[in-house]
N, C-alpha and C positions, 0 to 999 in steps of 0.2 A: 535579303536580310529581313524585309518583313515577313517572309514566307515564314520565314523559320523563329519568327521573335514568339510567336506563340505557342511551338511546339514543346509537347507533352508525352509522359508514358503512359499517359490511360488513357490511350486511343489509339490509333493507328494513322498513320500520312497519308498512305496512298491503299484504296480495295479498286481492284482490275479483275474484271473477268474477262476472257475471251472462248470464241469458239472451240470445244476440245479442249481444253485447257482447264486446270482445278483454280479454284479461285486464288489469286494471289491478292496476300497483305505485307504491305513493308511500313515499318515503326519509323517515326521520324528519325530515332539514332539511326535506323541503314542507310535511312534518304540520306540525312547531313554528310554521315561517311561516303556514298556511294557521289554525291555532289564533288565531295572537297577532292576525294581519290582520282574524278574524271576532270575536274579544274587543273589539277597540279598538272594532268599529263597534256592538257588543253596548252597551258604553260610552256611544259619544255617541248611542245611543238611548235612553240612560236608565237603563237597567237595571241594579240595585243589588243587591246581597247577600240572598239573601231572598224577592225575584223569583221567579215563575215564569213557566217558557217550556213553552209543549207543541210534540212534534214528532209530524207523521204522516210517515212515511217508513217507508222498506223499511231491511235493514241493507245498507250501500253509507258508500261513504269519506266524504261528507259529512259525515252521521248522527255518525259518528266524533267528526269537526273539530266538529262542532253545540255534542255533549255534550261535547269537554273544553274547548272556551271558556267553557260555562256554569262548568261548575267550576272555571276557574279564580279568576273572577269571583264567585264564590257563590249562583249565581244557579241556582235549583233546576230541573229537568229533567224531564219527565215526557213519555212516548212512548206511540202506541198505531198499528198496522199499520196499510196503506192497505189494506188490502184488508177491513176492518171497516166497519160501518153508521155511519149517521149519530148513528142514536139511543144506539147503544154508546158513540163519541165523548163527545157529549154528555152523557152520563150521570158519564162521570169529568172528563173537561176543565174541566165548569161549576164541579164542585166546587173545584178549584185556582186559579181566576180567573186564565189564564195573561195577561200581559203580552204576549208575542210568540208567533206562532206558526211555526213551521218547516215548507212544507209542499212534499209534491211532484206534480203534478200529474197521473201516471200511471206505472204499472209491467206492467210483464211475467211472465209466470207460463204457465206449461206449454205454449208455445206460442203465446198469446194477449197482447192489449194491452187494459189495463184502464184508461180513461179516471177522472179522480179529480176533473178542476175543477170540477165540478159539486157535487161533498158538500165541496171546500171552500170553495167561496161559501155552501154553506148552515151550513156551520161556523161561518166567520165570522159569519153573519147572528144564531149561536144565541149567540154569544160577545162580548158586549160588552166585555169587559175586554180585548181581544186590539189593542192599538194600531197593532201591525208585522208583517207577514208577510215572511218569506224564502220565495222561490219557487226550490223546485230541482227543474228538468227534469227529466220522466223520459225514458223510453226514447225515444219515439214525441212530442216534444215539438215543435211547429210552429214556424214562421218570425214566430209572432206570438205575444206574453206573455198569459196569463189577464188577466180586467180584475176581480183582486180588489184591494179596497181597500187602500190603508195598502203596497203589495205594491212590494218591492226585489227584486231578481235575487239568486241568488244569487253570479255572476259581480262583481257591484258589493258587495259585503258582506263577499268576501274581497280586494277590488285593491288594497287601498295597504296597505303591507307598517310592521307594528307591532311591538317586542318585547314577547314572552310572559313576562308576566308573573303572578305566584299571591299572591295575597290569602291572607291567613292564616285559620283559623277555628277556633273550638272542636272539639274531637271530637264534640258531637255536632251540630254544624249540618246541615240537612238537604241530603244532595246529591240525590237522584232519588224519585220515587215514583211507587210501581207501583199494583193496582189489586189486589181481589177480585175473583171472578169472577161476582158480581152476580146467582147465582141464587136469595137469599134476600133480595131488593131491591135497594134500589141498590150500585154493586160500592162496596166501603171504598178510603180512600186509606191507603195502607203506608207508610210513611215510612225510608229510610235514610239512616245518616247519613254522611257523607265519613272519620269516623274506624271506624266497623264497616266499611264495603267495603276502605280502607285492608288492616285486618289480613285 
């Protein structure tokens, strides 16, 4: 809600460039629309206040739309780069028991294309609690979807247009967490909460 308390039409929300990629601009109307569109369907998949979702993703506009639907919804958030191992994953994801996962199937990096459907089949495989996958294409993304389970497009996840709407919550509900860096065992889970990121 404060993201959005100050958005404007003379300016743009979000500029993302990526490798091979023309620069992308989205106006805060698309963001709001594209937010409330992916919240609604956050909804009729179930997902309640308290919830978690894990995302593997690059930073790119989705990522964005991912995280402020979650929070609008209360629905806790936790991310870890695609470009990390399985067993790192694994290692903080199992502890959250995420509900859905958010995932993209490959990115681009110094020149190169780094295929990813493979550690997220085995993600899924490691993650039983995970009922939903969003699948958002990466760069280098074929004329044919991954065959992981439970798996929506991310195309169908934002189509039918919703008002964005914000659940209320204590200051200290938890909105995101992050991880330790796990070299004195397994990493810890950090907890923050929507009223500290707030201030």
């Amino acid at each position: 809600e404060h993201v959005f308390r100050r958005s404007t039409d003379m300016r743009c929300a979000l500029i993302a460039r990526a490798e091979g990629e023309p620069l992308r601009e989205e106006s805060w109307a698309q963001l709001r629309r594209d937010v409330g569109a992916l919240a609604m369907t956050l909804r009729r998949l179930g997902l309640r206040p308290g919830d978690r979702v894990a995302a593997f993703m690059p930073s790119r506009p989705e990522t964005v739309v991912a995280f402020l639907a979650c929070a609008s919804l209360g629905v806790i958030w936790s991310s870890c780069s695609p470009d990390m191992g399985l067993s790192v994953l694994t290692d903080r994801f199992w502890q959250i028991e995420p509900k859905l996962l958010f995932a993209v199937d490959g990115y681009r990096y110094n020149g190169k294309s780094h295929a990813r459907g493979e550690v997220v089949e085995q993600l899924l495989a490691a993650l039983e609690s995970v009922a939903h996958v969003i699948h958002v294409p990466g760069p280098d993304a074929g004329a044919s979807a991954p065959a992981w389970r439970d798996r929506m497009s991310w195309a169908d996840s934002t189509a039918t247009e919703a008002p964005l709407a914000f659940e209320r919550f204590p200051f200290a509900h938890p909105l995101w967490i992050v991880y330790s860096s796990g070299t004195t065992g397994l990493p810890k889970a950090i907890v923050h909460s929507h009223g500290g990121i707030v201030l």
